[in-house]
C-alpha positions as CSV (number, residue, x, y, z in Angstrom):
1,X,26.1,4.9,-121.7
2,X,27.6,2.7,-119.1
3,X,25.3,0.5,-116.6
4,X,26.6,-0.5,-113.7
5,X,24.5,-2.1,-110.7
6,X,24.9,-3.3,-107.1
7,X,22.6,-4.3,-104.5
8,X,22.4,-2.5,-100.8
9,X,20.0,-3.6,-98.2
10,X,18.1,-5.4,-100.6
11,X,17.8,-2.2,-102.9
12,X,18.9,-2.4,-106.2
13,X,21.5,0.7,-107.1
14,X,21.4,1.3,-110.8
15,X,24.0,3.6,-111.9
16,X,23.9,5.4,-115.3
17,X,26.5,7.0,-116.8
18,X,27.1,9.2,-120.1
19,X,24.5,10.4,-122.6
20,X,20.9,9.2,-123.0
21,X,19.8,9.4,-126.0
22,X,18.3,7.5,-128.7
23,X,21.8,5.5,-129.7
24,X,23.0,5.0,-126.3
25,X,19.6,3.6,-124.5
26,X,19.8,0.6,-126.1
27,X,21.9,-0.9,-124.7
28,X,20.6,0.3,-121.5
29,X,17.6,-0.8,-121.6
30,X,18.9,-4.4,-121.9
31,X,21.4,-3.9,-119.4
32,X,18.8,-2.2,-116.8
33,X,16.3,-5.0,-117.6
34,X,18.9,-7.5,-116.8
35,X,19.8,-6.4,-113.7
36,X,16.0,-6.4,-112.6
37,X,15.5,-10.0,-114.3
38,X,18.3,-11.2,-111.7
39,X,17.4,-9.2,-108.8
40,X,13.6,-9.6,-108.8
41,X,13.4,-10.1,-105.0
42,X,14.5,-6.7,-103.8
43,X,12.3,-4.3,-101.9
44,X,12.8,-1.3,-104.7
45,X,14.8,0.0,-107.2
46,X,16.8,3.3,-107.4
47,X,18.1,4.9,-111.0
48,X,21.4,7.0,-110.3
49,X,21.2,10.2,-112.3
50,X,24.0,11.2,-111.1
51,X,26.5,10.6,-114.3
52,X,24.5,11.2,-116.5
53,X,25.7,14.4,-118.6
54,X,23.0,14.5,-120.9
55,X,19.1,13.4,-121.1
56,X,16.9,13.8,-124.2
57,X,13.4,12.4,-124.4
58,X,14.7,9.0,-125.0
59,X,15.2,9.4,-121.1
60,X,12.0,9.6,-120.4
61,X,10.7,6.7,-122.2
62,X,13.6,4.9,-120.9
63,X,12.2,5.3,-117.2
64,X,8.5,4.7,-118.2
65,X,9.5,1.1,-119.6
66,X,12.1,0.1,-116.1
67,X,8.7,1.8,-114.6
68,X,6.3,-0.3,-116.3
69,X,8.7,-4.1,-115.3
70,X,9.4,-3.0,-111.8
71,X,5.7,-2.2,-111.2
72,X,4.9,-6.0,-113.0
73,X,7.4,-7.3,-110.3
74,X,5.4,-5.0,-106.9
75,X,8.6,-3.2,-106.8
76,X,8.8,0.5,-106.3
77,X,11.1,2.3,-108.1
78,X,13.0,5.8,-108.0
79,X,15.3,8.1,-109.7
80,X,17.9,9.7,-107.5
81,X,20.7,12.6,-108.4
82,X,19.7,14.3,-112.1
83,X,21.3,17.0,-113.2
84,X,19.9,20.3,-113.5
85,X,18.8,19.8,-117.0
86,X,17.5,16.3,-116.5
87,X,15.4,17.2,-114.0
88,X,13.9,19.8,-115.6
89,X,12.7,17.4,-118.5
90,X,11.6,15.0,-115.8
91,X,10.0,17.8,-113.7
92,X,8.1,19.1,-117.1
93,X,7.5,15.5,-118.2
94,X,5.1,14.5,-115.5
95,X,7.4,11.4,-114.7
96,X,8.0,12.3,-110.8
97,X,4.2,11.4,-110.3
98,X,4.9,7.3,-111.3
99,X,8.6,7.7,-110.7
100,X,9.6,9.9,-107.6
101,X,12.9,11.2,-106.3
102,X,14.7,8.9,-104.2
103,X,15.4,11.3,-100.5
């Protein structure tokens, strides 16, 4: 899984990349929470789905946690892009009512 992040309009960008699973979101996590950590100050966050080939439920609990610090820091934040099949385990998950598709 590679992180990568930039800042737009003071929007944090958050691009994912590869497979999310158990292994890989690790190292996500840490990245992801570092790039909020340093960019505390922006008016939301958005998760780019985009790349990201394959999602298990790891994914889910993945979002929930980058939920769960934005929301500590008042900033909203949204997933933007999934795949066909990682929308569906959002969709099914629930996660689109704390988490919502970026437009």
């Amino acid at each position: 899984m590679v992180v990568t992040g930039y800042i737009r309009d003071r929007i944090l960008y958050i691009n994912l990349s590869g497979e999310m699973d158990e292994y890989s979101s690790r190292e996500a996590r840490s990245r992801c929470d570092r790039l909020i950590d340093e960019n505390s100050n922006v008016k939301k966050i958005i998760i780019d789905l985009s790349e990201v080939a394959f999602m298990d439920s790891t994914g889910i609990g993945f979002l929930i946690g980058r939920y769960k610090k934005a929301d500590k820091l008042n900033v909203p934040i949204y997933v933007q892009k999934p795949n066909f099949s990682a929308d569906k385990i959002l969709n099914l998950s629930g996660i689109y009512s704390i988490i919502p598709k970026a437009e």
